[in-house]
Steps between C-alpha positions, in 0.01 A plus 500: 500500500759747617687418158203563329425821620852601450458430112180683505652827634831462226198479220281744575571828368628788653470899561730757416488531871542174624779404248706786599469408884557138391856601328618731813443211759686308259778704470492538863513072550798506257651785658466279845604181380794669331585649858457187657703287243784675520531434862531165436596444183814351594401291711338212285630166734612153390556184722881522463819473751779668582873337600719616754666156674170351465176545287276670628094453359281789462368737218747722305399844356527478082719759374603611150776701385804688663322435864446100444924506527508778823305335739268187588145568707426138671213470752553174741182236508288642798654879534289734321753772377788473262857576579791638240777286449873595226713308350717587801276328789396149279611221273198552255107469501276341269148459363325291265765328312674803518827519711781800590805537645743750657832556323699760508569654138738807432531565857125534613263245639185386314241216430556302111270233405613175398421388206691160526789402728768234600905551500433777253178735514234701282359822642291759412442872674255656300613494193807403468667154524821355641704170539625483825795285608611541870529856537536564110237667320474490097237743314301368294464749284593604077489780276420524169736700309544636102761494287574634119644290280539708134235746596231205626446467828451192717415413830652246728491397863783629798631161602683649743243239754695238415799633648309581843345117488763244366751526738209395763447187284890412399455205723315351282557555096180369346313692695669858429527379098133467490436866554746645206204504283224635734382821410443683836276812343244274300424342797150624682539452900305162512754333241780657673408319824418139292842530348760573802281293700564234268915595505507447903298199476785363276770696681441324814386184319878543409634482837194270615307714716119556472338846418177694641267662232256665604233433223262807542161527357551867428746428192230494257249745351166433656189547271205462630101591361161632681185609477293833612189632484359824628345865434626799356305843550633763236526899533495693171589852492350724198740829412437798299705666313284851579569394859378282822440127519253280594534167729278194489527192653348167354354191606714237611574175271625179542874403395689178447736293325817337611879620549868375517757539707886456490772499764797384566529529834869361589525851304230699728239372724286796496522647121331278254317617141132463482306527155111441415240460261174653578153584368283785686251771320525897631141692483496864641236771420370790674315870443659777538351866660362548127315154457764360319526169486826339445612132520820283374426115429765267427583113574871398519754248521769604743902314485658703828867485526571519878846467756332357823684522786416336880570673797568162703460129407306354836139388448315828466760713258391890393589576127523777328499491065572758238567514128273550237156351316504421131163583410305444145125619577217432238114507452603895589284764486486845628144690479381889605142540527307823573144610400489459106839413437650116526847467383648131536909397387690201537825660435649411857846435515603141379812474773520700809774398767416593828746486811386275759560473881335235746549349846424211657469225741641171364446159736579104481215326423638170462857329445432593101255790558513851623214740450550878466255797537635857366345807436650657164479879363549565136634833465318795217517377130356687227214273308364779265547780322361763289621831387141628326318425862825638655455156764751290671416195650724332798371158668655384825415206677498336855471104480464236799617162457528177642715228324689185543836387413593106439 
């Protein structure tokens, strides 16, 4: 029933009044949950450890960037507050299948995650990637550089790498061979860790040792597919070129259609790239002072092009989305009516592209479902135009939706 009544609200069509009330206390939730989220934003927990001469269970903080190698937040099973921990006061922490450690590289402490280990090591902090051997640390890192050879120019990799890395490996020849013809800069960072895992697995194979890989799921693109369905209730905005506007809102109308999404989140956890297809239909008309009657009539098929990004990855996770909305609307037509005069056009713009912001809440469902509801705003885009009636057009529209993601 409640559910219902909800839907029954979303459909039924609004005042000028009651929409603009509706978009202020919705720029006042967002303005609150914004507030909120970035009190916490950092502090999305996983079950996880940390090592000092023993591990130690609990829930670790997930960090990204230059702070994941400063500094480890670990809260103990039963305490109910996190405490800060350097490379300087433990071994390393973990989460997931995720582990760190504390080195000490170029003179300073911080956390590196291992990628695979044994008598010789892969790391990673942030970006960049090292072989480590006892205290010895080789980049793993090339340039591409050009040269002109009788006025042509060519391009060829700095294998300067190889200098930093086979002395680590001299102990054992087929190993360091295997990487003359490896080029460094082609590889993407997922290959990069299959292929030097693959060299200390048959490094230490050489000197009959075993090695540690830590396979994570976050090495591969994620795709992944939904559906939505909800209401969008659109604002048009009539301009003169004499002077003064008039603002209408229209009745609300049901949306749907289904989206994609892709991540890779051993890249980044919270950004991923969110695209749709939709169908939804825009009416607006109103009378003016004069008893003119104006309205703008269009159905469309929408293909918005959005960068989502999540405040925190625990079960209930705030969102916020921006980009922009492909949209080709037909069955258009734009009409002015007044005592003895009807003039009708369907000369409304074939593309517009209007900006788009949203924000939402987005929860786990199941172990292969989470459900989302988000509140969108498409920004002011000009549908008509006509220089004889001396009119602008602009249609705006705030949407609902609820959707599902498999």
């Amino acid at each position: 029933m409640a559910i219902r009544n909800f839907l029954t609200m979303l459909f039924r069509p609004l005042s000028t009044s009651s929409l603009i009330f509706s978009i202020k206390r919705l720029l006042l939730i967002l303005a609150l949950i914004q507030a909120a989220v970035s009190g916490y934003a950092q502090t999305s927990l996983r079950p996880g450890y940390i090592v000092t001469t023993d591990t130690i269970r609990g829930a670790v903080v997930y960090r990204e960037g230059a702070l994941a190698i400063q500094v480890c937040s670990f809260k103990k099973e039963g305490v109910s507050s996190t405490s800060d921990y350097s490379p300087a006061d433990i071994k390393g922490y973990g989460f997931e299948s995720r582990h760190f450690i504390a080195v000490l590289y170029k003179g300073k402490p911080q956390f590196m995650e291992v990628i695979a280990t044994g008598a010789i090591r892969l790391l990673r902090s942030q970006k960049a990637y090292y072989l480590v051997k006892d205290t010895t640390f080789a980049l793993l890192e090339a340039e591409k550089k050009e040269k002109y050879i009788k006025g042509r120019r060519y391009e060829y990799e700095d294998k300067t790498w190889l200098g930093r890395v086979k002395p680590m490996l001299s102990d054992c020849q087929a190993t360091a061979q295997a990487l003359d013809g490896v080029q460094l800069s082609a590889l993407s960072p997922q290959q990069l860790e299959r292929r030097f895992s693959k060299v200390i697995t048959q490094y230490n194979e050489c000197h009959g040792e075993k090695t540690k890989v830590y396979n994570l799921p976050k090495t591969r693109s994620s795709i992944s597919v939904g559906l939505f369905a909800g209401v969008t209730i659109p604002t048009a905005k009539f301009d003169y070129n004499r002077g003064g506007s008039d603002k209408y809102s229209g009745s609300s109308a049901p949306a749907f259609g289904l989206f994609f999404e892709w991540s890779n989140l051993r890249v980044s956890e919270r950004f991923r790239f969110h695209a749709e297809v939709s169908y939804t239909k825009v009416e607006v008309d109103g009378t003016d002072q004069n008893d003119v009657e104006r309205s703008v009539k269009y159905s469309s098929i929408k293909v918005p092009l959005l960068v989502h990004y999540s405040f925190s990855s625990g079960r209930i996770t705030p969102f916020v989305r921006a980009g922009v909305a492909l949209t080709a609307p037909f069955n258009a037509k734009y009409a002015i009516n007044f005592p003895g005069v009807h003039y009708e056009s369907a000369d409304v713009e074939k593309f517009i592209m209007p900006l788009v912001l949203a924000g939402g809440l987005e929860t786990t469902l199941s172990s292969k479902l989470r459900g989302y509801v988000e509140v969108r705003y498409e920004l002011p885009s000009p549908v008509y135009s006509n220089r004889q009636l001396e009119q602008k057009v602009r249609v705006s529209q705030l949407a609902f939706q609820l959707g599902v993601r498999f």
